[in-house]
C-alpha positions in Angstrom: 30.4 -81.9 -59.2 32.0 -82.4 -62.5 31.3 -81.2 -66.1 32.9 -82.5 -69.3 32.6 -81.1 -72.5 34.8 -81.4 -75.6 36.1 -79.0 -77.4 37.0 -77.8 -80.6 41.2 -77.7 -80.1 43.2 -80.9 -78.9 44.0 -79.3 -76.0 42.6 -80.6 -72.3 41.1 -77.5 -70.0 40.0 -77.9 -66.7 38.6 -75.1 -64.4 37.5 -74.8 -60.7 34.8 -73.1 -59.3 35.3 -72.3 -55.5 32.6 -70.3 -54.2 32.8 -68.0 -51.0 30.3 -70.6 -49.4 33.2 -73.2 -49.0 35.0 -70.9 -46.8 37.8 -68.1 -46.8 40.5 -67.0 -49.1 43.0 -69.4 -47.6 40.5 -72.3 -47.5 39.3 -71.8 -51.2 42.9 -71.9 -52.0 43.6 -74.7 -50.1 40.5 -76.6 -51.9 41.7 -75.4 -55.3 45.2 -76.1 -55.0 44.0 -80.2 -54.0 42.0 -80.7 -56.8 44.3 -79.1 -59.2 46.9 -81.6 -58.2 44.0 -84.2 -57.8 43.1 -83.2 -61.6 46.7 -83.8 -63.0 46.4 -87.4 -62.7 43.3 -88.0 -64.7 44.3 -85.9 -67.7 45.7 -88.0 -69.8 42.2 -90.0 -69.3 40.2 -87.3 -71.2 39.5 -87.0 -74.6 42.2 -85.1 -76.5 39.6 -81.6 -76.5 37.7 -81.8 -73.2 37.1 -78.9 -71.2 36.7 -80.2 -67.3 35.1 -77.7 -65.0 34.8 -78.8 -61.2 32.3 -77.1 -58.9 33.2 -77.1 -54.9 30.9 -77.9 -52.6 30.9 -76.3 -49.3 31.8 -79.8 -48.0 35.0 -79.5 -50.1 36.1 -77.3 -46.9 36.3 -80.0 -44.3 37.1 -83.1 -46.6 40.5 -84.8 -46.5 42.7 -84.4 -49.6 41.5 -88.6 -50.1 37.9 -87.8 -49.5 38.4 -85.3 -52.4 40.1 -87.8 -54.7 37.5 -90.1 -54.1 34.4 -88.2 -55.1 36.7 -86.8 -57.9 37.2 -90.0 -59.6 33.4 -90.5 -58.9 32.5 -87.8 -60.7 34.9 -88.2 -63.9 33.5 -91.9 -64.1 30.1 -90.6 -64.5 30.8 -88.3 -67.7 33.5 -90.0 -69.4 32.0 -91.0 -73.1 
């Protein structure tokens, strides 16, 4: 799941929410550190102020680092303006 909301700087933020219901420390990490890198390539689609924040699912555990990418882009087609 994917929020975007613009700011008021020209600055592009994103955040991650990884809840202990997708797994352990090592396996949040591990989810966190894809979509960071999974996040990279789609800033310089967002407005200049957006602030991105991307919720993991419990799924997010046992998906591929594709499987992620694909229901990332999915997700930043449905709220860009």
């Amino acid at each position: 799941m994917a929020h975007l909301l613009v700011g008021d700087d020209d600055e592009v933020r994103i955040g991650f929410v990884v809840s202990k219901a997708v797994g352990n420390a090592v396996v949040r990490n591990r989810v966190k550190r894809r979509l960071r890198h999974l996040a990279r390539e789609h800033v310089s689609t967002l407005p200049g102020s957006a602030v991105l924040v991307v919720r993991a699912l419990p799924a997010a555990a046992q998906a591929s680092y594709a499987e992620l990418g694909t229901d990332l882009e999915r997700c930043l087609q449905r709220v860009r303006p």
